[in-house]
C-alpha positions as CSV (number, residue, x, y, z in Angstrom):
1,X,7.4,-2.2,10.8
2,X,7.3,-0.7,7.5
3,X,7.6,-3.2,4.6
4,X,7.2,-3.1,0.5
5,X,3.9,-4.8,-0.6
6,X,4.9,-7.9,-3.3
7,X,2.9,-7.5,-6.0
8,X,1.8,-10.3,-8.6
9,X,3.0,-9.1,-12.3
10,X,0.5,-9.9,-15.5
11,X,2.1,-9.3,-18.6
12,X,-0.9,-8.7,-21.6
13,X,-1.9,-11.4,-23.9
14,X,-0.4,-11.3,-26.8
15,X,-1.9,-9.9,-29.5
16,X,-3.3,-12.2,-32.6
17,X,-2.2,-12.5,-35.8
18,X,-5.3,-11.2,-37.1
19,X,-5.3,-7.9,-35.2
20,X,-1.2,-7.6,-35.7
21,X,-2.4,-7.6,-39.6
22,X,-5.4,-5.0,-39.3
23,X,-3.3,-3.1,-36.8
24,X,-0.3,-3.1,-39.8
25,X,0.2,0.6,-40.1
26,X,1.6,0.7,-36.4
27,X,5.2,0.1,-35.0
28,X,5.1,-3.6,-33.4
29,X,5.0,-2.8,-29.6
30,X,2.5,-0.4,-29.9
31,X,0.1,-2.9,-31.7
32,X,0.3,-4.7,-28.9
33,X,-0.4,-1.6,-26.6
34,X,-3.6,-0.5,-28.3
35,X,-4.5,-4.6,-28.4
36,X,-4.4,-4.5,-25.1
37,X,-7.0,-1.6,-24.9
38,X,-9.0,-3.7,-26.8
39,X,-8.2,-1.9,-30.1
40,X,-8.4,-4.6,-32.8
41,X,-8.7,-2.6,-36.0
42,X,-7.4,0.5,-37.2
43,X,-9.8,2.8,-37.5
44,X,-11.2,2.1,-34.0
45,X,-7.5,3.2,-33.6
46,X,-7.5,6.2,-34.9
47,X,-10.8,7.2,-33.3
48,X,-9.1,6.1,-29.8
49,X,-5.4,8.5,-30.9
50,X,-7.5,11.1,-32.0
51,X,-10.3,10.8,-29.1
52,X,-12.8,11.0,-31.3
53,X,-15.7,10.7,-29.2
54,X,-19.1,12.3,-28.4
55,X,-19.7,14.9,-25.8
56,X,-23.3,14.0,-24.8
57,X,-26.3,16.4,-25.1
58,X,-26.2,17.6,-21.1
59,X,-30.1,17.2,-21.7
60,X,-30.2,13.6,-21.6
61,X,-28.8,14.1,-17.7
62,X,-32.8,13.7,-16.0
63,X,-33.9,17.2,-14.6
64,X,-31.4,19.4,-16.4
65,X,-34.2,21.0,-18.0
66,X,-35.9,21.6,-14.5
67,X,-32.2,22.9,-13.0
68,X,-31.9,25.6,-16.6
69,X,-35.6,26.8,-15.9
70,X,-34.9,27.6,-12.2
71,X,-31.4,29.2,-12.8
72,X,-33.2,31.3,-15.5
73,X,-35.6,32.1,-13.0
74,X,-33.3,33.0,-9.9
75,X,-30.9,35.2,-12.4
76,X,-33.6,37.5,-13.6
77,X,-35.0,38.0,-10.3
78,X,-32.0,38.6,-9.3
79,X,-32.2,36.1,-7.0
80,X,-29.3,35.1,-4.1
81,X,-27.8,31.8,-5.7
82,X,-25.2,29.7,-3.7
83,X,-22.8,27.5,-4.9
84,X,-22.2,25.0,-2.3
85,X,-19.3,23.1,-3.2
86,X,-16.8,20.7,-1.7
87,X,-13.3,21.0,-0.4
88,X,-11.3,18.7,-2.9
89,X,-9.8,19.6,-6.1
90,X,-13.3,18.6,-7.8
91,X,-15.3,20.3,-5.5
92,X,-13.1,23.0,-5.8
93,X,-12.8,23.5,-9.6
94,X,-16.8,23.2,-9.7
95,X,-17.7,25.5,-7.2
96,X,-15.3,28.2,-9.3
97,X,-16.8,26.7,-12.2
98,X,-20.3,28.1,-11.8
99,X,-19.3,30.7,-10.2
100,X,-18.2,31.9,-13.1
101,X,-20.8,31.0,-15.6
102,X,-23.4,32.3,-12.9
103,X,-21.4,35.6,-13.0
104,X,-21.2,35.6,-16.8
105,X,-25.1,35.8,-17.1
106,X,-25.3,38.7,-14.2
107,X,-26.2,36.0,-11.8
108,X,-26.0,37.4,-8.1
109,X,-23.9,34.0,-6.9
110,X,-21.7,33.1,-4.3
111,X,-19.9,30.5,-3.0
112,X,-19.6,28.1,0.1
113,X,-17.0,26.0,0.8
114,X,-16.7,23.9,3.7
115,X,-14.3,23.4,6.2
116,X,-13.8,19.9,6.3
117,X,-12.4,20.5,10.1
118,X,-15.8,22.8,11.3
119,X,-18.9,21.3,8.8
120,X,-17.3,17.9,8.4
121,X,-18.2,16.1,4.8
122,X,-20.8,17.0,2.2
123,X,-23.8,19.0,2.6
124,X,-24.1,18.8,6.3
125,X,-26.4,20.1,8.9
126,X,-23.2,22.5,10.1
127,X,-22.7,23.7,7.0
128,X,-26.3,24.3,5.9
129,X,-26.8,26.8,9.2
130,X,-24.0,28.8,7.9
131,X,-25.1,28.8,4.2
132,X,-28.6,30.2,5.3
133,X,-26.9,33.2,6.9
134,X,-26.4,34.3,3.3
135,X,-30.1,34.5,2.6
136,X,-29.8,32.2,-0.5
137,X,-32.9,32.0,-2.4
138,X,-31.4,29.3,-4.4
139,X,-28.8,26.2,-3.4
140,X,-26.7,24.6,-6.2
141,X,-24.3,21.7,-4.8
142,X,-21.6,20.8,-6.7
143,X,-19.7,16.8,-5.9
144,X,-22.2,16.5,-2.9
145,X,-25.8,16.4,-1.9
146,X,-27.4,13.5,-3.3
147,X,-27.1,11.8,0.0
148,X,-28.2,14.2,2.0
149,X,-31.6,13.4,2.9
150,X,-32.3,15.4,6.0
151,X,-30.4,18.5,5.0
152,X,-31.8,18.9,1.5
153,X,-35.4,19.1,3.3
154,X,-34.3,21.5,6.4
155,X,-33.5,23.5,3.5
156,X,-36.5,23.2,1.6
157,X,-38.1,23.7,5.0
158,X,-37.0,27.1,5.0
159,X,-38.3,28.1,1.4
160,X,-35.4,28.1,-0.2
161,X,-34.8,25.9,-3.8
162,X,-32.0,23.3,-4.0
163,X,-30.2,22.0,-7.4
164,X,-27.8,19.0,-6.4
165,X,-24.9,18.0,-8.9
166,X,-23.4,15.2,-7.7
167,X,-21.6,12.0,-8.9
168,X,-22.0,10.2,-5.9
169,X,-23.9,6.9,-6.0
170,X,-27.2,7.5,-3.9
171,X,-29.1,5.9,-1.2
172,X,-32.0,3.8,-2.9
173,X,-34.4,6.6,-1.2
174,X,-33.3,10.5,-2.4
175,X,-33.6,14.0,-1.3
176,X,-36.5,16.2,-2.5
177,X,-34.4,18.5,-4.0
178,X,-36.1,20.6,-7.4
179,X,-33.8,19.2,-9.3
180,X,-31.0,16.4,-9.4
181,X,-28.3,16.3,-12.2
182,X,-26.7,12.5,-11.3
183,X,-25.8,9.8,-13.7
184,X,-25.5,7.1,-10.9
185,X,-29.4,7.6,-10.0
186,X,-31.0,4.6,-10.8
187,X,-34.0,6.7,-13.5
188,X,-31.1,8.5,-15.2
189,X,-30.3,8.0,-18.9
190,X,-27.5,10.1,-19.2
191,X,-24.3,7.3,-21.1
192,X,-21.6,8.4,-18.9
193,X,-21.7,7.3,-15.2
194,X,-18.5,8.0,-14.5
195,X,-18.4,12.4,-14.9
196,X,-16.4,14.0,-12.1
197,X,-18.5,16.3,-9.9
198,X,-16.8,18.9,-12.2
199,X,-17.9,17.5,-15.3
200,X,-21.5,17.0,-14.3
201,X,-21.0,21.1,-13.3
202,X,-19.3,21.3,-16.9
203,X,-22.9,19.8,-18.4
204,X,-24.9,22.1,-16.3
205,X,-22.4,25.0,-17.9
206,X,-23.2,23.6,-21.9
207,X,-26.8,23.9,-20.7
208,X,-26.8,27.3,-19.8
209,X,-24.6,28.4,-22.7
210,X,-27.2,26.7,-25.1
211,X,-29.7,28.3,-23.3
212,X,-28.1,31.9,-23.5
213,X,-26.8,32.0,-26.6
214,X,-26.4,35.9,-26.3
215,X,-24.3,35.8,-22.9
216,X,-21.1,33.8,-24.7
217,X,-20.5,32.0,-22.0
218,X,-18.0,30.0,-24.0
219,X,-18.3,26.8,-21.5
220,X,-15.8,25.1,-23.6
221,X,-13.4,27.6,-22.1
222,X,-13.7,26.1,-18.5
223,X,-12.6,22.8,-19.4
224,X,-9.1,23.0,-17.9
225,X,-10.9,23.0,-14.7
226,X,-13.2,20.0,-15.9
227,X,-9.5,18.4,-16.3
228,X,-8.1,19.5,-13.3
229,X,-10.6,17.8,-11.2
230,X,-11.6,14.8,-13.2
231,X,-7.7,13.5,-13.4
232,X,-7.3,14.7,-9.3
233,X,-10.3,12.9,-8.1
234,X,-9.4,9.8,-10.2
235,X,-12.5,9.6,-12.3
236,X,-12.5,6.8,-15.1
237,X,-11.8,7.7,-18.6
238,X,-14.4,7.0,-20.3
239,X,-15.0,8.1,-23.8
240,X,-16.3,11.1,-23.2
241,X,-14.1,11.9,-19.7
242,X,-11.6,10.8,-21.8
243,X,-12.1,13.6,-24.6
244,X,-13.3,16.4,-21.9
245,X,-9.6,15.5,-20.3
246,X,-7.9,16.0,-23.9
247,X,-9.5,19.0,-24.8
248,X,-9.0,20.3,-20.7
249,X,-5.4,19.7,-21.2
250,X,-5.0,22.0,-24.3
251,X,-7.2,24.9,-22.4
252,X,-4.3,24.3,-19.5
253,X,-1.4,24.3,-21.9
254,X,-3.0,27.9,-23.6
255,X,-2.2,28.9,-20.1
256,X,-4.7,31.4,-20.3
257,X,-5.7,30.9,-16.6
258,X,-3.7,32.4,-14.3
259,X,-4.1,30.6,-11.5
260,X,-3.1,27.4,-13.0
261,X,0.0,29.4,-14.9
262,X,1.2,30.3,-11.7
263,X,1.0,26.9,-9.8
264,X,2.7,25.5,-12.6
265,X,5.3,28.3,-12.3
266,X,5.4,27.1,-8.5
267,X,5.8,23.6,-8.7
268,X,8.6,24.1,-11.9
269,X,5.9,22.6,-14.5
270,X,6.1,24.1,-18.0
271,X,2.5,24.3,-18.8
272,X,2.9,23.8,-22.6
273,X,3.6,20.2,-21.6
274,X,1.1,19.7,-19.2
275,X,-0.1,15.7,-19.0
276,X,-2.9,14.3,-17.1
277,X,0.1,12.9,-14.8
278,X,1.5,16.6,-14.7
279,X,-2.2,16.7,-12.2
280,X,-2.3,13.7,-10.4
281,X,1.1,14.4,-8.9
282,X,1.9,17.8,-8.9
283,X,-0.9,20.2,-9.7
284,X,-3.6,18.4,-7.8
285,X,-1.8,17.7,-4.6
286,X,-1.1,21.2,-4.5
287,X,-4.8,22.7,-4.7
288,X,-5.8,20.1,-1.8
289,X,-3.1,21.2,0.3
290,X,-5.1,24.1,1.3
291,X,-8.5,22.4,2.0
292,X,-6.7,19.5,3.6
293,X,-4.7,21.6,6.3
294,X,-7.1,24.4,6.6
295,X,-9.8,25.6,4.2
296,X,-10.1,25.3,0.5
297,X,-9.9,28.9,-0.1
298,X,-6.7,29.4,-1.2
299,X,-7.4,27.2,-4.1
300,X,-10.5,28.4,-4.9
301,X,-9.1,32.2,-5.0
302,X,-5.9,30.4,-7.3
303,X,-8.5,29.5,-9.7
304,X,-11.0,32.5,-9.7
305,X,-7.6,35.1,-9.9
306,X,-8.0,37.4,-13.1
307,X,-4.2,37.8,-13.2
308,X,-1.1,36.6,-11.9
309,X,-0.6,39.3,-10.0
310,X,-3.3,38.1,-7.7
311,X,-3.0,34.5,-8.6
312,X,1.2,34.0,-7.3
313,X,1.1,34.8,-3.3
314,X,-2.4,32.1,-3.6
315,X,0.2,29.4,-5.7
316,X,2.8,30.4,-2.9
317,X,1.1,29.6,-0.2
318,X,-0.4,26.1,-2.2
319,X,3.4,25.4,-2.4
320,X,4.3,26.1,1.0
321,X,0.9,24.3,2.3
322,X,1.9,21.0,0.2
323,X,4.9,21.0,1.8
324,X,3.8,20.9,5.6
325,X,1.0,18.7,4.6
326,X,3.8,16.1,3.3
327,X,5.4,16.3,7.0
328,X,2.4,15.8,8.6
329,X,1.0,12.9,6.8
330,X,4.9,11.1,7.5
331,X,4.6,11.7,11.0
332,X,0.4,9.7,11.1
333,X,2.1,7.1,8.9
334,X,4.5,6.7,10.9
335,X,2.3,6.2,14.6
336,X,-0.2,4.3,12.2
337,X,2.3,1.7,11.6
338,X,3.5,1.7,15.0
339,X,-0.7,1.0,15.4
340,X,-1.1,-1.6,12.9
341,X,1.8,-3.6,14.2
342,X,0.5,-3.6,17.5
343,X,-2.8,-4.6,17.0
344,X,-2.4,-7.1,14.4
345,X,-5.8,-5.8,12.3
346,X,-6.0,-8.3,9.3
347,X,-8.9,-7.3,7.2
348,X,-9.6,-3.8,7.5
349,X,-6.7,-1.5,9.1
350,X,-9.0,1.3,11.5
351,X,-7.5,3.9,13.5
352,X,-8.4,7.2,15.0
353,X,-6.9,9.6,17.3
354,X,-7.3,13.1,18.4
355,X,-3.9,13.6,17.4
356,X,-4.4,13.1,13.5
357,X,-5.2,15.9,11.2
358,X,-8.3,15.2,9.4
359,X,-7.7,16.2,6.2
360,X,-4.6,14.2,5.5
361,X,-5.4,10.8,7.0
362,X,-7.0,10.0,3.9
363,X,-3.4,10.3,2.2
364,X,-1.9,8.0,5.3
365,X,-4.9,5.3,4.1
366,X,-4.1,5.0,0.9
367,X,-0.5,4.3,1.8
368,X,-1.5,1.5,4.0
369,X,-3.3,0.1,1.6
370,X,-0.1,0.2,-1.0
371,X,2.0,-1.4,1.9
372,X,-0.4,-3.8,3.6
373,X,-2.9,-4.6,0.6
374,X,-6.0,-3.9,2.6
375,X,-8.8,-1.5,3.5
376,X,-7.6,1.2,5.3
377,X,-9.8,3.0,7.7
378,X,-8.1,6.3,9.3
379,X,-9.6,9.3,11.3
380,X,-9.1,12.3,13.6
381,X,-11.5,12.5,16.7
382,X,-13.0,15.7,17.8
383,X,-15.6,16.6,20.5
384,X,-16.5,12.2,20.8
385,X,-16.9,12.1,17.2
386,X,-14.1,10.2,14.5
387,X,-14.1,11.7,11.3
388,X,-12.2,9.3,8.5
389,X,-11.0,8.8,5.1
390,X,-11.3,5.0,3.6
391,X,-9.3,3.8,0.9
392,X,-9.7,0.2,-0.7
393,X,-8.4,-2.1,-2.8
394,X,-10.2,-3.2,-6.1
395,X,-11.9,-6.6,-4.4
396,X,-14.0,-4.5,-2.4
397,X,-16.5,-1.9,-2.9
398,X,-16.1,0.4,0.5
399,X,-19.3,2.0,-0.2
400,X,-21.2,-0.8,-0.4
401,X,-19.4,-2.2,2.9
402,X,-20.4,1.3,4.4
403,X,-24.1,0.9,3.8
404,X,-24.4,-2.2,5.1
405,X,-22.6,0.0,8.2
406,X,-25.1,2.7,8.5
407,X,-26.7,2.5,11.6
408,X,-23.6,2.6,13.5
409,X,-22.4,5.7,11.3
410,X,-23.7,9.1,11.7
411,X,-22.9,9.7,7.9
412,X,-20.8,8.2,5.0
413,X,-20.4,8.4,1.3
414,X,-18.3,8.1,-1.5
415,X,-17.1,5.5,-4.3
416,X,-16.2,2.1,-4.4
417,X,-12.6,2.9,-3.5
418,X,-12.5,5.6,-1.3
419,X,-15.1,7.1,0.7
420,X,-15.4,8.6,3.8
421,X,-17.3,8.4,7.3
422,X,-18.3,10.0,10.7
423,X,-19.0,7.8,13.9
424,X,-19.4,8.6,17.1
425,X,-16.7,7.0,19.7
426,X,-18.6,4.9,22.0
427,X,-19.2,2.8,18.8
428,X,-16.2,2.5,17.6
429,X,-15.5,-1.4,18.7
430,X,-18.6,-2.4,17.1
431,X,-17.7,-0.7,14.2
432,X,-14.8,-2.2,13.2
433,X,-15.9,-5.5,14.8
434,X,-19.3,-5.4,11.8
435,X,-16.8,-4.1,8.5
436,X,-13.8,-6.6,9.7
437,X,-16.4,-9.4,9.0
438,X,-17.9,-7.8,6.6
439,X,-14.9,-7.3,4.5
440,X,-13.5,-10.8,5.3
441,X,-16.7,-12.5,3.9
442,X,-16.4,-10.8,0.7
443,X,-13.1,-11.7,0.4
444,X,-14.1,-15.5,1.4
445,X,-11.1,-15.8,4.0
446,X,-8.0,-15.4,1.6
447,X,-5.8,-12.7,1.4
448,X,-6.0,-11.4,-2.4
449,X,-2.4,-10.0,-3.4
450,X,-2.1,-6.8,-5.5
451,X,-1.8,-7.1,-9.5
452,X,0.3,-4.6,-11.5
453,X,-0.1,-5.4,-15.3
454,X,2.5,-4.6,-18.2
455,X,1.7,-4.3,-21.2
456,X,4.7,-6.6,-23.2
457,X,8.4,-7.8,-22.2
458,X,10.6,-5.8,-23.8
459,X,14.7,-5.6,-24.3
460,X,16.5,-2.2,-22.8
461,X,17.3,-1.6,-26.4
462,X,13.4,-1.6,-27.4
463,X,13.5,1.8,-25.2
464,X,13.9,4.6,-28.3
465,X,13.0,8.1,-28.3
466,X,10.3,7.2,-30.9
467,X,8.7,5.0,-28.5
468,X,8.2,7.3,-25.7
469,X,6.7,9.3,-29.0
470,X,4.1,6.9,-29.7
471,X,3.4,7.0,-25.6
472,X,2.5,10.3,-26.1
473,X,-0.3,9.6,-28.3
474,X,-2.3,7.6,-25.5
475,X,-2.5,10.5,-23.3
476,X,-5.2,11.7,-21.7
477,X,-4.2,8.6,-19.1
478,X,-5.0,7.8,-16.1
479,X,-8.4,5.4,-14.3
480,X,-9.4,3.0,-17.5
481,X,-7.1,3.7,-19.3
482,X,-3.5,3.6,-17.5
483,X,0.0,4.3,-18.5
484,X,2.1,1.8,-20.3
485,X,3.8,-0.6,-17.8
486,X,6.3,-2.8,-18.9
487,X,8.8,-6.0,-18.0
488,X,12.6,-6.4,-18.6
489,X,14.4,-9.3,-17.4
490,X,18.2,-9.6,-16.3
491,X,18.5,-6.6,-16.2
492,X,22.1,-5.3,-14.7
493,X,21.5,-3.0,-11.1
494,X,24.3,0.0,-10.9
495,X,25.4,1.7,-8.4
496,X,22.3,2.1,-6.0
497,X,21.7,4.5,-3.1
498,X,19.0,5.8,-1.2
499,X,17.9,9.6,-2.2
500,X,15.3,11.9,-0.9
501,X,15.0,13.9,2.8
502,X,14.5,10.3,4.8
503,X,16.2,7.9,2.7
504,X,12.8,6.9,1.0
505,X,13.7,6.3,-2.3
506,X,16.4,4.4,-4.0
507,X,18.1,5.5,-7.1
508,X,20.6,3.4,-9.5
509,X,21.3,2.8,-13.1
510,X,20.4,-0.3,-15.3
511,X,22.3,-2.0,-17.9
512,X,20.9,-4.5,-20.4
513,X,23.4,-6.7,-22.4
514,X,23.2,-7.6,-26.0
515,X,22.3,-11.0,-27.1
516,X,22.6,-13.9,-24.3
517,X,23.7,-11.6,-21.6
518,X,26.7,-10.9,-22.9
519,X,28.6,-7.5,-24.0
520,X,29.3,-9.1,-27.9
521,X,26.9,-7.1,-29.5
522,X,27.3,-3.8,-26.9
523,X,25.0,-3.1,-23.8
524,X,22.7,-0.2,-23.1
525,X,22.3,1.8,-19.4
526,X,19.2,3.9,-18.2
527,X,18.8,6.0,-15.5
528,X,16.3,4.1,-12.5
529,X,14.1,6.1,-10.0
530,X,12.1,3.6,-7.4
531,X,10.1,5.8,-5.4
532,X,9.6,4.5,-1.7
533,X,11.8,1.6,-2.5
534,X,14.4,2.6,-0.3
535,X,14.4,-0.2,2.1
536,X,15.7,-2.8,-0.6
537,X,19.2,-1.2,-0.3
538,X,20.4,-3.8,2.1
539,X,19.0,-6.5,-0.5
540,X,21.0,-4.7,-3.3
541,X,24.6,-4.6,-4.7
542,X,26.3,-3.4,-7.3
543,X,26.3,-5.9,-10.2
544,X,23.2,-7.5,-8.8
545,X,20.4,-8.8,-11.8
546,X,16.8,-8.0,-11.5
547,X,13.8,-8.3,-13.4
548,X,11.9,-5.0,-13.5
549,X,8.5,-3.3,-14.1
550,X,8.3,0.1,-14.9
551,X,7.2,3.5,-16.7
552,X,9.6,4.2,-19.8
553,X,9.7,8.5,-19.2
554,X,11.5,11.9,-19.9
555,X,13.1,12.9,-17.0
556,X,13.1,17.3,-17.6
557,X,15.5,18.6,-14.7
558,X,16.7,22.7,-15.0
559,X,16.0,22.6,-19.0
560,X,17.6,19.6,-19.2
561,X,15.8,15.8,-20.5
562,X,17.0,12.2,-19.9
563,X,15.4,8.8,-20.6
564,X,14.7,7.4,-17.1
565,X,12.9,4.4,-16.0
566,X,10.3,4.8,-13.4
567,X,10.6,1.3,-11.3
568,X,7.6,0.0,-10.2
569,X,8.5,-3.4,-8.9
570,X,11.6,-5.1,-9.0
571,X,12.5,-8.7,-8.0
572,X,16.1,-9.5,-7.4
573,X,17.8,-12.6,-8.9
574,X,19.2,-15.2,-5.9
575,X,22.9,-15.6,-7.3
């Protein structure tokens, strides 16, 4: 039975009198905003507006040095050198990533992508077999490897030389690889854990480009792919992520790539605009379409495309695969619920069948998590073996969980929110029987309920133009540094109704009256949008007052913008 997950609100604290005195030059709510990113002075916040941070020497990463001499090496032999990426929007945009830098020094590279469906995750044994068929004389992974004990030494069995660039956290015990670029492994220096698989290729890139003065690489030139994946795969802003983002976003908005020009032509985007939110919801779900449904090749041959001419049947088809992949992943949501109801599962939600695509059930996880507040376990099963995406909610590090999983599991990986596993049938019961205690031990018996923090209270008439101006300035957004949330109370609902192919979201207006609820000094409506909301129709009427948490947006529909509020939460007043 589908439901809408209460959520617990936390407004900010407010900020001090001290701070609201440094922070003097600003408009009052966004003091507050940049108080509550720790911002107490202001040129800490003019360093923060301006993203003035440090992009790291790539040679404090351990081993870069080692990975530079061996790519020097392989590229004037004239060596075969093999990407092996990863079939996700950061795999992705790394593997075409080094591609092209390899190409740009007369490297002899290709590329391998998996198929998630065929080789299963990561560097695996599958895959491997097939990537020897090219007669490689050097491996680079790109987002994977770092796990991969076993296959990093058939490999090396076999003569040939393996780079891993990875972001994953590794096992305590590591491959033998000739060099590792990680910032997770416990011996490395490098300031910034928290790179994307493409950003860790991006340092790789500054490395060579040092190296190679005379080949004018211009690395600084793939950065709207170091954005691209780094906002799609949800990696944390950190200062420097942060800056990589900003500076990706300006390379995107040049729209000098015309791969990305055309997607954005696709999906109705205009790229001089582009945000980091512009990625996470329209440009990124695209370029996993492809890898998710079939192979990633689409999107890789969208980003490599020298023109547009060649770029717009790939950002077609992207389109086109997007929407199928939305269908599908309705229809596993849909029996998963069915499932879930069932079975009653409390702690950790686990389901397979043979019926589930594999490469969206990780998109039907992270729904279950929104609606049931849980770890969500969810997998296709092929030939006696489960394939599944986890998601998981901030009070539990799946990864670790996993670990303590492994004998049961044939492999598994990822981050402390999502990961993802294989594990053979037969074992499926003791599986979930050894992570449903697990999970509930960390979590000490009690059901934790889901946070969403604002960042002030404000009146409908706070919402100006100027302030969604000011909004602007926080961008790059997204992990670590989120987009402004915030709370009005009694407020006025208008006019609701359900919207969208199945009903799923509900649409109405707002009004906020002047002072004391009442229309003496004139009232104020905006525009609402509450995306899978569309079961609190029967709860709603018009007239009915609410008290709301939401995004404060520009609403650009056919040329034309409106102030909207994007509703997060809403809790309606008993009358």
């Amino acid at each position: 039975m589908k439901k809408i997950q209460k959520r617990k609100w936390e407004i900010a604290t407010p900020i001090t009198v001290e701070v609201e005195k440094d922070l003097a030059d600003y408009p009052k709510i966004f003091r507050q905003i940049l108080f509550n990113r720790g911002i107490k002075d202001s040129e800490s916040a003019e360093r923060f507006l301006n993203a003035d941070y440090e992009i790291f020497d790539p040679y404090l990463m351990v081993d870069m040095g080692k990975a530079v001499n061996i790519i020097r090496s392989a590229v004037q032999k004239k060596e075969v050198i093999v990407i092996f990426g990863d079939y996700d929007v950061d795999g992705v945009t790394a593997t075409t990533l080094l591609v092209q830098v390899l190409w740009s020094l007369g490297a002899n590279a290709l590329k391998f992508i998996p198929n998630r469906f065929k080789h299963g995750y990561g560097f695996s044994f599958d895959a491997l077999e097939e990537v020897l068929e090219l007669n490689p004389d050097l491996i680079i992974t790109v987002d994977c490897g770092v796990r991969s004990v076993e296959e990093v030494a058939a490999a090396k069995d076999t003569g040939v030389k393996v780079i891993i660039t990875d972001h994953h956290q590794p096992f305590i015990k590591i491959p033998q690889a000739d060099a590792i670029l990680c910032p997770r492994m416990l011996k490395s220096q490098y300031p910034n854990k928290d790179l994307a698989g493409v950003g860790i290729a991006y340092k790789l890139a500054q490395a060579l480009d040092n190296y190679f003065p005379e080949k004018n690489i211009k690395s600084e030139f793939q950065l709207d792919l170091v954005a691209l994946g780094t906002i799609a795969d949800m990696a944390k802003l950190t200062p420097e992520n942060r800056l990589l983002v900003k500076k990706g976003l300006h390379v995107i908005q040049s729209g000098n790539r015309p791969g990305i020009a055309a997607l954005s032509n696709v999906c109705g985007l205009d790229i001089e605009r582009t945000k980091a939110e512009d990625i996470g919801f329209r440009l990124g779900p695209r370029l996993n379409a492809a890898g998710r449904l079939k192979t990633a090749e689409d999107a890789y041959q969208l980003l490599i495309a020298e023109d547009r001419k060649h770029a717009a049947p790939y950002a077609i088809k992207l389109d086109q695969s997007n929407r199928d992949r939305q269908s599908i992943t309705r229809n596993i949501q849909e029996l998963t619920e069915d499932w879930v109801v069932e079975h009653k599962q409390e702690w950790v939600l686990f389901h397979a069948s043979e019926e589930f695509n594999e490469g969206v059930v990780g998109l039907v996880a992270s729904r279950l998590v929104e609606i049931h507040y849980c770890p969500a376990i969810i997998g296709g099963i092929n030939d006696g073996v489960i394939r599944a995406s986890c998601r998981s909610i901030p009070e539990i590090n799946i990864t670790k969980v996993l670990d303590e999983c492994e004998d049961l599991l044939i492999q598994h990986g990822g981050h402390a929110m999502a990961a993802g596993l294989s594990l053979e049938i037969e074992k499926k019961n003791d599986f979930y029987k050894r992570i449903s205690r697990l999970i509930e031990e960390r979590l000490d018996g009690l059901h934790p309920v889901p946070v969403i923090k604002a960042e002030c209270e404000l009146s409908l008439f706070d919402l100006k133009p100027e302030l969604l101006e000011m909004l602007d300035q926080l961008e790059p957004t997204g992990e670590g540094n989120p987009r402004s949330l915030f709370v009005s109370r009694g407020v006025q609902v208008r006019y609701p109704k359900t919207v969208g192919a199945n009903n799923d979201h509900l649409k109405f207006s707002v009004k906020g009256l002047g002072i004391n609820n009442k229309d003496l000094h004139g009232s104020i409506t905006f525009d609402a949008i509450a995306f899978r909301m569309g079961l609190l129709i029967d709860q709603l009427t018009n007239g009915s007052i609410a008290d709301i948490i939401y995004y404060f947006e520009k609403n650009v529909y056919k040329g034309r913008e409106k102030l909207q509020l994007n509703i997060q939460d809403i809790k309606i007043k008993q009358s």
